[in-house]
C-alpha positions as CSV (number, residue, x, y, z in Angstrom):
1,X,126.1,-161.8,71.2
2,X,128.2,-163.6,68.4
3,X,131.8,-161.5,68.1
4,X,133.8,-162.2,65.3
5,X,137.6,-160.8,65.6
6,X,139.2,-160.1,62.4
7,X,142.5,-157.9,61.5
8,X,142.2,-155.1,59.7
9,X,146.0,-154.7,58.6
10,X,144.6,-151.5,56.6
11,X,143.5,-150.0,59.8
12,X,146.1,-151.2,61.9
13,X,143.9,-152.7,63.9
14,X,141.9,-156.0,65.4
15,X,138.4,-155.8,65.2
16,X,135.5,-156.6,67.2
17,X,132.6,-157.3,64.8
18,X,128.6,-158.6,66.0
19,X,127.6,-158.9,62.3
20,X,128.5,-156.4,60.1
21,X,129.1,-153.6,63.0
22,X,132.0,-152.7,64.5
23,X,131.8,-153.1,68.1
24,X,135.5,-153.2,69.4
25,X,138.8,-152.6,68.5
26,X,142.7,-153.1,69.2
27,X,144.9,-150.6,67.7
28,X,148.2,-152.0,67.2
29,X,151.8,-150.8,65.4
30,X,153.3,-153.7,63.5
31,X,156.9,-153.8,62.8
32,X,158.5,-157.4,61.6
33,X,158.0,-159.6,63.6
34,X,156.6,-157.1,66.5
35,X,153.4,-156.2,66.9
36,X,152.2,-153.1,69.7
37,X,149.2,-153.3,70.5
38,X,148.7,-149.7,71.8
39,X,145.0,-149.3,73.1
40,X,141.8,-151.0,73.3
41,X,137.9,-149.5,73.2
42,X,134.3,-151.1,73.1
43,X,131.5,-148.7,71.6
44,X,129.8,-147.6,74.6
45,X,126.6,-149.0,73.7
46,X,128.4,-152.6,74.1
47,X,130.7,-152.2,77.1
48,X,130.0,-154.4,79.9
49,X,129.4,-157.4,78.0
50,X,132.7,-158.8,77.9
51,X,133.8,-157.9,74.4
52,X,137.0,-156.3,75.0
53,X,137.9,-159.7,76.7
54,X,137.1,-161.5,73.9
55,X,138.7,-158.9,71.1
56,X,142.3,-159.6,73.5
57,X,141.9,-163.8,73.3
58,X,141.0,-163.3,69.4
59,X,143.8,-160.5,68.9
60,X,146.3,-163.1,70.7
61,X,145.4,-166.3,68.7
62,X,146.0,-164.5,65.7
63,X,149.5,-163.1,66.7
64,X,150.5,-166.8,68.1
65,X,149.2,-168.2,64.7
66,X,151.2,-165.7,62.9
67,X,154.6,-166.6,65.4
68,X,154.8,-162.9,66.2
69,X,156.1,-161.3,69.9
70,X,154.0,-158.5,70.9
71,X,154.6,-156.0,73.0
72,X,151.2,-154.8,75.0
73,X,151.8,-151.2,75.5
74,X,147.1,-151.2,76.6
75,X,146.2,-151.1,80.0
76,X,143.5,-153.3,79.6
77,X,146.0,-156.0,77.4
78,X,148.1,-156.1,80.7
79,X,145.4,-156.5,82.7
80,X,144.4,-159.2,80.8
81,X,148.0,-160.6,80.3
82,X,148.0,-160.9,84.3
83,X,144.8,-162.9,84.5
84,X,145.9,-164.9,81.6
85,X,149.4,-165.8,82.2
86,X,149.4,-168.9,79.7
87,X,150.1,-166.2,76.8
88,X,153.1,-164.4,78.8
89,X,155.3,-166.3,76.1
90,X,154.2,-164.1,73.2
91,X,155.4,-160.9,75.2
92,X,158.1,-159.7,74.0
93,X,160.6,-157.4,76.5
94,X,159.7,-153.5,76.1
């Protein structure tokens, strides 16, 4: 399945998109230079085919493009963070 991960700053949110529908998102809080991301779901039709995995490395391109810090406040972010220590430099301290 082709994912596309876009922000939606109107939603406040990173989006997980197999076309035109909406498979995943990331809700986040963006202040400055910060950016929460605060939790992270998959339609249920979709889970189990690595999506939220790929909506977190899309998510965390886009904040190290933009120079931000983030703060990942979602389980599943941390959990991700841990197998992916290479982006440990965009957390910032919580």
């Amino acid at each position: 399945m082709e994912i596309e991960v876009l922000d939606n700053p109107e939603e406040h949110r990173y989006e997980a998109r197999a076309g035109s529908e909406l498979v995943g998102r990331i809700a986040y809080d963006l202040e400055g230079d910060r950016i929460t991301l605060i939790h992270t779901e998959v339609e249920p039709e979709h889970e189990g085919k690595g999506i939220a995995g790929r909506l977190v490395a899309g998510a965390l391109a886009d904040i190290r493009g933009r120079g931000l810090r983030m703060r990942p406040m979602c389980r599943f972010v941390r959990s991700y963070l841990e197998r992916h220590p290479e982006h440990a430099d965009l957390v910032d301290t919580l």
